[in-house]
N, C-alpha and C positions, 0 to 999 in steps of 0.2 A: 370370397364374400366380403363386401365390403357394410360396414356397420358401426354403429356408436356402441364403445367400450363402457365410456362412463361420462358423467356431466357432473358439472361443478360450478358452484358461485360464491361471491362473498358477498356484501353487504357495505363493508366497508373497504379501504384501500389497504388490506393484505397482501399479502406476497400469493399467498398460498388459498385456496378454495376448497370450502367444505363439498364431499360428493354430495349429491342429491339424489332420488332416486327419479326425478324430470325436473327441467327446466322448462319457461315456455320463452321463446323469441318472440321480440315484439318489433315487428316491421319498423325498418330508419332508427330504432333504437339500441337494439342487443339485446341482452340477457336480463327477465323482468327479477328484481330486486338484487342485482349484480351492482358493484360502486362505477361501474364503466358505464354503466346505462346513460344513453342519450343521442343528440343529434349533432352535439359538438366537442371536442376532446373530453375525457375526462383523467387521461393517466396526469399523475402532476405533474412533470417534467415538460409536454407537452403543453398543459396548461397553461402555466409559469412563463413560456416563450408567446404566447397566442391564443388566448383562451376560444376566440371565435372561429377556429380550426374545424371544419368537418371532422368529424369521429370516425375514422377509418378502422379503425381497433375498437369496433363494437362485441366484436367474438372471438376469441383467442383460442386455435385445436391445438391441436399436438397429439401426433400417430401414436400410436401403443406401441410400434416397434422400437421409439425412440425410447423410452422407457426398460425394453429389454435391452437394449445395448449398452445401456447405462448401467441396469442390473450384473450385466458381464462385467461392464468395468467396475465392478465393485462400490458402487452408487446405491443408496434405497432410497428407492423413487416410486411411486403408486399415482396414480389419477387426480389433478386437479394441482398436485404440491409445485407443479410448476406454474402455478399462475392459468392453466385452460381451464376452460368453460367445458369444454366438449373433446374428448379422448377416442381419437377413431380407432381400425383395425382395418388392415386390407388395403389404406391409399398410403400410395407415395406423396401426400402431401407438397412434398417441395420441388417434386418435377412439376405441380399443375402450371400451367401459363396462368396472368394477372386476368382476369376478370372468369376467373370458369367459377361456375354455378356447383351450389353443391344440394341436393333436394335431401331433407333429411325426414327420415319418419311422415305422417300421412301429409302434412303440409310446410312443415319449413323450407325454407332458402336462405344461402348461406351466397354471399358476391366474395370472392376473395380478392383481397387488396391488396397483402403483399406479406412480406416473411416480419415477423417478429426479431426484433433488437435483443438479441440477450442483454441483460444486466448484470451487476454487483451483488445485487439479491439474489441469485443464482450460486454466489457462494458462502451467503449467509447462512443458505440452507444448508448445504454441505459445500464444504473446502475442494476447490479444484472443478466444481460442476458447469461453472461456465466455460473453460477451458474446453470441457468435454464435448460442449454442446456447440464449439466452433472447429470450424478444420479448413483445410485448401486445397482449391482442387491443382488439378496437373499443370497450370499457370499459374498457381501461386494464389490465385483470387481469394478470398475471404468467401466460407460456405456456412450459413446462420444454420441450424437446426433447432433451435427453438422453435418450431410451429411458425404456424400459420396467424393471417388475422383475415377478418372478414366485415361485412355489414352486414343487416336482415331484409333481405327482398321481400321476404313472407313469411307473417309469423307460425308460431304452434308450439306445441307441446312437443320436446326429443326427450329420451328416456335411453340408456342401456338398453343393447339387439335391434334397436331401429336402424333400418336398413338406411345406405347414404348411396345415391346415384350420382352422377358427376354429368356435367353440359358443359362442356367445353365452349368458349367462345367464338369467334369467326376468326380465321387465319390474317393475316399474321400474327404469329403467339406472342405474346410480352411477358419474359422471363420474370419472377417474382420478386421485387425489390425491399427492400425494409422498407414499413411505414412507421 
């Protein structure tokens, strides 16, 4: 079964997001009262380079498996402390191809744009966690596991047990890049 774990947001530009018990998406924006919210960048580092940047990082997931592997490697990590909005269960996140749809609870949509950048603040929170959250595959490439990022097709209200369907895009797949 595939489903929303937990949600989370901040307000301000924190590392880390308070759980909630719903968030609501707001179409072309993200996450209503999130410090992300909008139609053009708002992380600073981005900003700082291009403030007139479409906002690709309007919704930030991150699987709850990734969290249990973290817990194995002796990591405490719970929902939202990495920076997501929205904590799933059930997808592999980082196999989807670039543009699959994700319908979350009665009316959300979620476009995913591409994999999340780990940062430095990844080991602000604990020593060694961005380490953790990179690895390479069988050619040596560079593999992010930090989540996902997305924009809002369509807004609503997601909550904890809202179910998450997946639309795949039209073939040919475009593998998940950092945005």
């Amino acid at each position: 079964m595939r489903y929303v774990e937990a949600v989370s947001l901040s307000a301000t530009h924190t590392f880390s997001k308070m759980s909630q018990s719903r968030i609501r998406l707001l179409a072309g924006l993200g996450v209503e009262g999130d410090a992300h919210l909008g139609r053009t960048v708002k992380h600073r580092s981005r900003v700082a380079a291009d403030p007139t940047q479409p906002n690709l990082r309007q919704v930030h997931l991150i699987h709850g498996e990734l969290h249990d592997e973290l817990r194995e490697a002796g990591f405490i990590v719970s929902p939202g402390q990495m920076g997501e909005n929205i904590t799933t269960r059930g997808i592999d996140l980082l196999a989807l191809p670039t543009g699959t749809r994700l319908y979350i609870g009665e009316t959300a949509e979620v476009e995913i744009t591409g994999l999340r950048n780990p940062c430095d603040q990844l080991d602000r929170l604990q020593p060694g966690l961005m380490a953790a959250v990179l690895g390479r595959d069988e050619q040596g490439q560079l593999i992010r596991k930090a989540g996902i990022m997305g924009i809002v097709i369509a807004g609503g209200d997601v909550k904890p047990g809202d179910p998450i369907r997946i639309g795949l895009p039209t073939e040919p797949y475009r593998p998940l890049e950092r945005v």
